[in-house]
MIVO-865872 format. One record per atom (N, C-alpha, C, O): z, y, x. Coordinates in steps of 0.02 Angstrom, whole numbers, plus 50000, padded with zeros to 5 digits. Example, Ala and Ser with C-alpha at 12.3 -4.5 7.8 and 13.67 -1.06 7.14 Angstrom:
! MIVO-865872
503904971650660/503904977550615/503904983550660/504234983450712/503544988850642/503574994750684/503945000250645/504025005750670/
//
This chain:
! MIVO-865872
543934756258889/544384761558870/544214764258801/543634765958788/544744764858753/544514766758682/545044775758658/545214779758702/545154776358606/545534781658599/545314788658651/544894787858695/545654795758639/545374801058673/545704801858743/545584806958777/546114796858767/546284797958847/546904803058820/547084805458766/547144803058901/547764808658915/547604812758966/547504811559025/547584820958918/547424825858965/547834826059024/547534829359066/548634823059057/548834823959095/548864819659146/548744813759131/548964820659190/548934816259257/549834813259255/550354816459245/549724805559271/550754804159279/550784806459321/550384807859366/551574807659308/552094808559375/552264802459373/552324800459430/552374798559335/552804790759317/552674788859264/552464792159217/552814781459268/552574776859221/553134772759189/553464769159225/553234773059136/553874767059109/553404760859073/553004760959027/553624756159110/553204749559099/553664744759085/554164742659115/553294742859015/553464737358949/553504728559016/553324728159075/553784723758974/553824717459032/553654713558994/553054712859004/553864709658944/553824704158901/552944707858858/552914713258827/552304702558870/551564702258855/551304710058888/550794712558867/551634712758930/551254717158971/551354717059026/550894719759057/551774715159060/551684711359138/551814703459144/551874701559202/551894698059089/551984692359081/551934690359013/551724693958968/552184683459003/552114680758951/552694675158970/552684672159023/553204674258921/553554668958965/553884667959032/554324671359059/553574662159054/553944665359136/553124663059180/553044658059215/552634668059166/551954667159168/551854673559187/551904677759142/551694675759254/551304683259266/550614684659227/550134681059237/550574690059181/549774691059187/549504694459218/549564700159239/549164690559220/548344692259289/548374701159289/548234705259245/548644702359368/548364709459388/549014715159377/548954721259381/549644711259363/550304712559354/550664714559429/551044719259440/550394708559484/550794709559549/550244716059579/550464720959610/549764715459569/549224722159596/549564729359553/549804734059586/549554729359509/549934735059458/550224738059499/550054743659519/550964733359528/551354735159542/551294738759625/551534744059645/550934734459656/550854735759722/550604742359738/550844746059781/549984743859691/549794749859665/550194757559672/550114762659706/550614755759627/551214761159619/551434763859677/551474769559699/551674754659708/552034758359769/551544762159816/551584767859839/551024756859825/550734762159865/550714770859866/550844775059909/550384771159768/550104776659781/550934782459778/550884788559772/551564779059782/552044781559780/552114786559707/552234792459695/551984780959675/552054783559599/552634781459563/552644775359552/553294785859534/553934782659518/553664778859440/553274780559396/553984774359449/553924770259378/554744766959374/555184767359416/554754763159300/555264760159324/555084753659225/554684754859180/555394750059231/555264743459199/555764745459141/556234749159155/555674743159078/555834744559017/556014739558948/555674738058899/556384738658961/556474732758920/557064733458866/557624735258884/556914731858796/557254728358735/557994724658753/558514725358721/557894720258818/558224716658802/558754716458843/558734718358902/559474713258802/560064714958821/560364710458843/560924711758866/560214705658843/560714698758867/560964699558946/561524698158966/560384702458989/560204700459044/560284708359096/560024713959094/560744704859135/560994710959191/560454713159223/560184707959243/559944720459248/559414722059267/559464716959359/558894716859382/559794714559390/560094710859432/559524704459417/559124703159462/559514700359351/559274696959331/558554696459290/558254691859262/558464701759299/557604703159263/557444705159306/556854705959290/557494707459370/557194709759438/557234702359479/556834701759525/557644696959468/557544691359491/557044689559446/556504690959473/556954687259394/556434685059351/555634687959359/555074685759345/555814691959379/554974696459386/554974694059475/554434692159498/555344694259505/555304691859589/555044685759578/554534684759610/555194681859548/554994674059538/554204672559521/553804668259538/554194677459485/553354676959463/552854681459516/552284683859513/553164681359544/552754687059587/552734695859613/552644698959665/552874697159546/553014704459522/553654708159580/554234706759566/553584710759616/553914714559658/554274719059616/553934722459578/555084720059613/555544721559572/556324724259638/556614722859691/556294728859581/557284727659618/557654729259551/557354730259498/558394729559558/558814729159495/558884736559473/559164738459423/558564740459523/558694750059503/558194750859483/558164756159451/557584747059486/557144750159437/556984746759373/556444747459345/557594742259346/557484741459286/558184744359223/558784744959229/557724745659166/558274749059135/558234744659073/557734742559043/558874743759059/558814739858984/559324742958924/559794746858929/559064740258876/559274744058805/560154743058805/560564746758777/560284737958841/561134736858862/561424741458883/561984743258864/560994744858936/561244750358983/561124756758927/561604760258910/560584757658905/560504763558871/561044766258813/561384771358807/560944759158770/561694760258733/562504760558736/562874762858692/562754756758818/563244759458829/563254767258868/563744770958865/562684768658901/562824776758922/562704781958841/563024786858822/562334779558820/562474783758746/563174783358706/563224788258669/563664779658701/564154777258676/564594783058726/564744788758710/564694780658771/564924785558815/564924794258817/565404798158817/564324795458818/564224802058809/564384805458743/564524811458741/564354801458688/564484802758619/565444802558614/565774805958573/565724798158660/566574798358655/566384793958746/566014789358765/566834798058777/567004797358840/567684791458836/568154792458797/567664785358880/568044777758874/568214776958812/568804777258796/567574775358752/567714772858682/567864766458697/567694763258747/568344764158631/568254754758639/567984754458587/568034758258540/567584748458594/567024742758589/567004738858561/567364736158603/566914733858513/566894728458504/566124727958494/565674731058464/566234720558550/565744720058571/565234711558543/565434706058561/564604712558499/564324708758504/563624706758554/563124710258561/563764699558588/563034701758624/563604697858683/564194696058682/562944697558742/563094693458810/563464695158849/564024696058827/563364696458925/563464696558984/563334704159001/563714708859011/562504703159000/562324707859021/562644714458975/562654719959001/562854713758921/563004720358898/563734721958883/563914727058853/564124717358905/564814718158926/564804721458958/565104726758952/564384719659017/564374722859088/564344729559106/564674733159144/563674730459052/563404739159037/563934743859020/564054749459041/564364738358954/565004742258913/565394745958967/565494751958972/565654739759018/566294740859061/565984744559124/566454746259160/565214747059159/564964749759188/564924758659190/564894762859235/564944758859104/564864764559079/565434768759060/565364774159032/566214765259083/566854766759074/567104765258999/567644767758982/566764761258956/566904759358881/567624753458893/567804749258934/567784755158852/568524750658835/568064744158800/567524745758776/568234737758798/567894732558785/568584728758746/569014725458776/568564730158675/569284729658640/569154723658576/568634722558546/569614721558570/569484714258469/569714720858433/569194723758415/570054723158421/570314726058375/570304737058383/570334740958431/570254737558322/570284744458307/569744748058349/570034752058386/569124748258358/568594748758406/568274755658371/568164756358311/568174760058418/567814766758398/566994763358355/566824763558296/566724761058401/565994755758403/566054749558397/566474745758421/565534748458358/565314740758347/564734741258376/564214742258344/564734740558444/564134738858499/563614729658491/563934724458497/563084729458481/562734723258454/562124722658472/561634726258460/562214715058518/561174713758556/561274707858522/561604706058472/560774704458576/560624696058550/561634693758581/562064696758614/561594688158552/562284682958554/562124677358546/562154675958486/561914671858586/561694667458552/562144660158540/561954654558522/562764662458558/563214658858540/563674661958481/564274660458483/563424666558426/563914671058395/564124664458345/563764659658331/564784665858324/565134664258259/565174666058198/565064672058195/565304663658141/565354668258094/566124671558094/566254676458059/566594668558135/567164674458152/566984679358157/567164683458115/566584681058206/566484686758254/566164690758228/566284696658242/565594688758177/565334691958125/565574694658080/565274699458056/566134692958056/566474691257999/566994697958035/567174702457997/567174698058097/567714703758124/567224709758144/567564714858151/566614710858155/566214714158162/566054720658102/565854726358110/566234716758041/565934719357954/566594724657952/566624730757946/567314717257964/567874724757957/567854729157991/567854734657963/567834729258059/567814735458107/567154739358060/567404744058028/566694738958052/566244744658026/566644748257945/566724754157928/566824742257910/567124744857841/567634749357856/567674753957816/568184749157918/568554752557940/568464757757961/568944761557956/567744761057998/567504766558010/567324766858093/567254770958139/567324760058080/566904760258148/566104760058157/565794755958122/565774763758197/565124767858203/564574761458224/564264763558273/564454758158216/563884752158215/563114754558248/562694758458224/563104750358318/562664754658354/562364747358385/562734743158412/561504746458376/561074740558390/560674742358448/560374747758456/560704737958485/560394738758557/559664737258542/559324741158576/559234732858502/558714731858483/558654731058421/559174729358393/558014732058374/557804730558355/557414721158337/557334717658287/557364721058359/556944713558374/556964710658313/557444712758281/556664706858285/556864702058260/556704695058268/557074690858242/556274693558296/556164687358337/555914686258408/555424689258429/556374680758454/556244679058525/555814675258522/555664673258465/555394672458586/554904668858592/555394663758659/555684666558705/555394655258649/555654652058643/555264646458698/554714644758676/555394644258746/555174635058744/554754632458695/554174630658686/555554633258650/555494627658584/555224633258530/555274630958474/555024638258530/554724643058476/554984649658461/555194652758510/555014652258409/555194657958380/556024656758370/556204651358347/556414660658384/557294660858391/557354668158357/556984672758372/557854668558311/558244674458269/558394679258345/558584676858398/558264685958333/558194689358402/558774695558384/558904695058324/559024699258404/559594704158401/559404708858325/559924710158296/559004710658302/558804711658241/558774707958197/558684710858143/558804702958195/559044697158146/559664697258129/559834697158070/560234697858199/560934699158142/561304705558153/561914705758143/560994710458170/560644714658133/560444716158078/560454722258068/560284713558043/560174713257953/560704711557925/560964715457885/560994705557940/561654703757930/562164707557917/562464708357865/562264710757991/562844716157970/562774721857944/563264724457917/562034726057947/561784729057903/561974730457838/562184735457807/561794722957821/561844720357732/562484721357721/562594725157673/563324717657771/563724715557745/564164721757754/564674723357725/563684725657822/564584731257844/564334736957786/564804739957760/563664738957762/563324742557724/563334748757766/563544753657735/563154749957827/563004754957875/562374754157908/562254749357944/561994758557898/561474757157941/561374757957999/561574763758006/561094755258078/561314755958145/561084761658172/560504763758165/561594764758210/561104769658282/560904763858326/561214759258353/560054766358324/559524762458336/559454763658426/559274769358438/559554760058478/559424761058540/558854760558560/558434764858573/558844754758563/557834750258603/557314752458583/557374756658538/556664750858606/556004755458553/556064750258501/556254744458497/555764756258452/555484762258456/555824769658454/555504774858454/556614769158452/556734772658468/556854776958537/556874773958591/556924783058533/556734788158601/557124786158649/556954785258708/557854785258615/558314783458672/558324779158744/558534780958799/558054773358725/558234770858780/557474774958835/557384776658893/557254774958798/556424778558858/556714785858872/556374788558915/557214789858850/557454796358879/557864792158916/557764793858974/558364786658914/558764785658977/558224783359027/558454785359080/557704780659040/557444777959076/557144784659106/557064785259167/556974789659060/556534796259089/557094800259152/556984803259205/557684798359118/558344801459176/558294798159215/558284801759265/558224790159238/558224786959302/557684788659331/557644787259391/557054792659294/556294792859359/556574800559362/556354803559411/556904803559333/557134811959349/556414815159326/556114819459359/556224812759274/555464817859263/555504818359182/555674814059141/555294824859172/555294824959109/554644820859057/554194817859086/554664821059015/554164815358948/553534820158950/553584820658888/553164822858959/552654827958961/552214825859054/551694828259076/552644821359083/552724818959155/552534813859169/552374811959225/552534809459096/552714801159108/552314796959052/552514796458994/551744794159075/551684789459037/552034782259005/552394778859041/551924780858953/552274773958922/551854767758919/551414768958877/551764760858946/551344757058960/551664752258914/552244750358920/551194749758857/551494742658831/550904741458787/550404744758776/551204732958755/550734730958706/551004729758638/550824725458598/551414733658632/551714734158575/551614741158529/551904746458538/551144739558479/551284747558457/551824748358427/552044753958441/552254744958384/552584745958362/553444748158385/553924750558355/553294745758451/553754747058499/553804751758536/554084757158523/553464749758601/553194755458667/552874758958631/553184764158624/552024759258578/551894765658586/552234770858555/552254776858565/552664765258489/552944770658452/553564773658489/553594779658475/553984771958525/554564775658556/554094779658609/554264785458621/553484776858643/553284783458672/553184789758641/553434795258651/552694787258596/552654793658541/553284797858521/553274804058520/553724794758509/554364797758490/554984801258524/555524803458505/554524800658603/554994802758666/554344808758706/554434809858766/553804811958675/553474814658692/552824813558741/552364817558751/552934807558765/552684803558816/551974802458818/551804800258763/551374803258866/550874798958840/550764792558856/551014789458903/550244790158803/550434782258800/549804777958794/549324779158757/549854772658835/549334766058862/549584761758834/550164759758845/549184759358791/548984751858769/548794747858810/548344749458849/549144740358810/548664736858860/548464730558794/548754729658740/547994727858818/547874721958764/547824715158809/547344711558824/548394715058822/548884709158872/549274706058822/549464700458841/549494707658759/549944701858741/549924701758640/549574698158605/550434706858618/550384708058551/549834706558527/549604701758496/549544714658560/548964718158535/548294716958555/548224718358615/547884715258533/547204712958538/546664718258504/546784722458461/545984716658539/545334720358485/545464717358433/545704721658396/545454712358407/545404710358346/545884713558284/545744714258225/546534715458319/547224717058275/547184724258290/547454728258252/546984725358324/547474734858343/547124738558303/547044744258324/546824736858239/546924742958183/547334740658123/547334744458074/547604736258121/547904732458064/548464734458101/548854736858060/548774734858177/549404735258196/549504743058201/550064745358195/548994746858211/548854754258228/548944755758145/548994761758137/548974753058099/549174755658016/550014752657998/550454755357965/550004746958027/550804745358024/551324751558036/551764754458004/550914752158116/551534756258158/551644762058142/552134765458156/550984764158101/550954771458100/550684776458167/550754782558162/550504774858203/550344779058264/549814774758296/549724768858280/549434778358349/548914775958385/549164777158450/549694780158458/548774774858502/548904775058597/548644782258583/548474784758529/548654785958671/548144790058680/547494787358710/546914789258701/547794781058757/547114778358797/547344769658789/547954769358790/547044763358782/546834757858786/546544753858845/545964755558859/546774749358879/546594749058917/546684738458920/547194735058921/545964736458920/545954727358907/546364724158944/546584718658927/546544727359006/546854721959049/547294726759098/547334732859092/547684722159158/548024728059195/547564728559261/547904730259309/546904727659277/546704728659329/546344737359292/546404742559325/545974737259220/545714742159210/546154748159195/545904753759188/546834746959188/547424751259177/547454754359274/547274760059289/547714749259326/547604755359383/546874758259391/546854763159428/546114755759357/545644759159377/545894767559336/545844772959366/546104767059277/546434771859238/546924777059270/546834783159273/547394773759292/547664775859334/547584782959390/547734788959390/547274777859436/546874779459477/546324786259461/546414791559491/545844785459418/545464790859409/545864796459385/545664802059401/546454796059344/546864799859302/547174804259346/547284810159330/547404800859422/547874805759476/547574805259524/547874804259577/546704805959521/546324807359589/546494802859647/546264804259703/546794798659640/546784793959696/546474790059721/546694787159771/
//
């Protein structure tokens, strides 16, 4: 354990997925205990993820597969976050929509009009079949005055076959071409970790943020009030986490090598 700890005990935990409870479609070691953990000690958590392609339906199957005990209500994704923000900002806006399945889904879940033409929003995740049409109809709707809003950040997926252009990649693109810069959803921004703080019903002063990303999890924890665990499961390593701790700009409150020493953490943190 490194850094000064967190004076507070959780109520709940929002836990990072991609190099902090896996790698690929690879559990890491002490991921299915994590979880079992929770339930036991009847601790609300709920799973947190960047990514938008994929209906929470389908990342609760993906984590079932590896082991990881999941259902589709306790995962929240940046799909979902950005169509309930869209929403609340204009009640049944239309859409145009770049990006998959899963965030059609979110669009038309969240009462959003899902429209080609004249669109309040230019809603945008990964696409990995995009066109340069679609791109190309994406730039006018923003030049037109439509509000350009990115579900992630990312800029690169991790692949089979390697590194893949990730929803922040075109992202830059339309960036560059619509000359608007995006309302930012996924970490590191707060947003999607305040929608996720509304599904555990606890406020950020309540809830720790678990990931290996500083630049991500700790920074949207940081940025959602939250305290926040490092794990050094995937990104982040001893070797890097002061070179990444100067990138990000921010530090954890507590560090923790693996996820068996995260529930000993845990554990001592809420007397259990």
């Amino acid at each position: 354990m490194k850094e000064h700890g967190i004076e507070t005990k959780p109520g709940g935990i929002l836990l990072d997925l991609d190099g902090t409870l896996y790698h690929g479609t690879k559990r890491i070691e002490g991921a299915d205990r994590l979880i079992d953990k929770l339930k036991e000690w009847r601790l609300p958590y709920r799973f947190v993820t960047n990514n938008s392609s994929a209906a929470p339906e389908t990342v609760a199957e993906r984590l079932n597969a590896m082991g990881i005990a999941a259902e589709a209500s306790e995962v929240c994704t940046s799909a979902q976050a950005a169509a309930e923000h869209i929403a609340r900002l204009k009640s049944g806006a239309a859409v145009f929509i770049i990006g998959e399945a899963g965030l059609i889904r979110a669009a038309e879940e969240a009462g959003l009009q899902v429209v080609e033409e004249a669109p309040d929003f230019v809603l945008q995740g990964i696409d990995r079949e995009l066109s340069y049409a679609r791109l190309a109809a994406a730039v006018r709707h923003i030049h037109n005055g439509a509000t350009y809003v990115l579900t992630n950040p990312d800029l690169l997926l991790p692949s089979e076959t390697g590194l893949m252009p990730g929803a922040g990649s075109i992202g830059a693109m339309l960036t560059a071409a619509g000359g608007q810069e995006p309302m930012l959803i996924g970490k590191p921004s707060p947003i999607l970790m305040d929608y996720a703080l509304d599904k555990l019903e606890l406020t950020a002063d309540e809830t720790w943020v678990v990931g290996d990303n500083l630049a991500t999890d700790i920074a949207a924890g940081k940025a959602s009030g939250c305290g926040t665990v490092l794990v050094l499961t995937g990104l982040t390593n001893a070797d890097n986490m002061e070179s990444y701790a100067s990138i990000a700009g921010c530090r954890p409150d507590a560090v923790c090598a693996n996820l068996d020493e995260l529930i000993s953490y845990i554990s001592s943190s809420t007397g259990i």
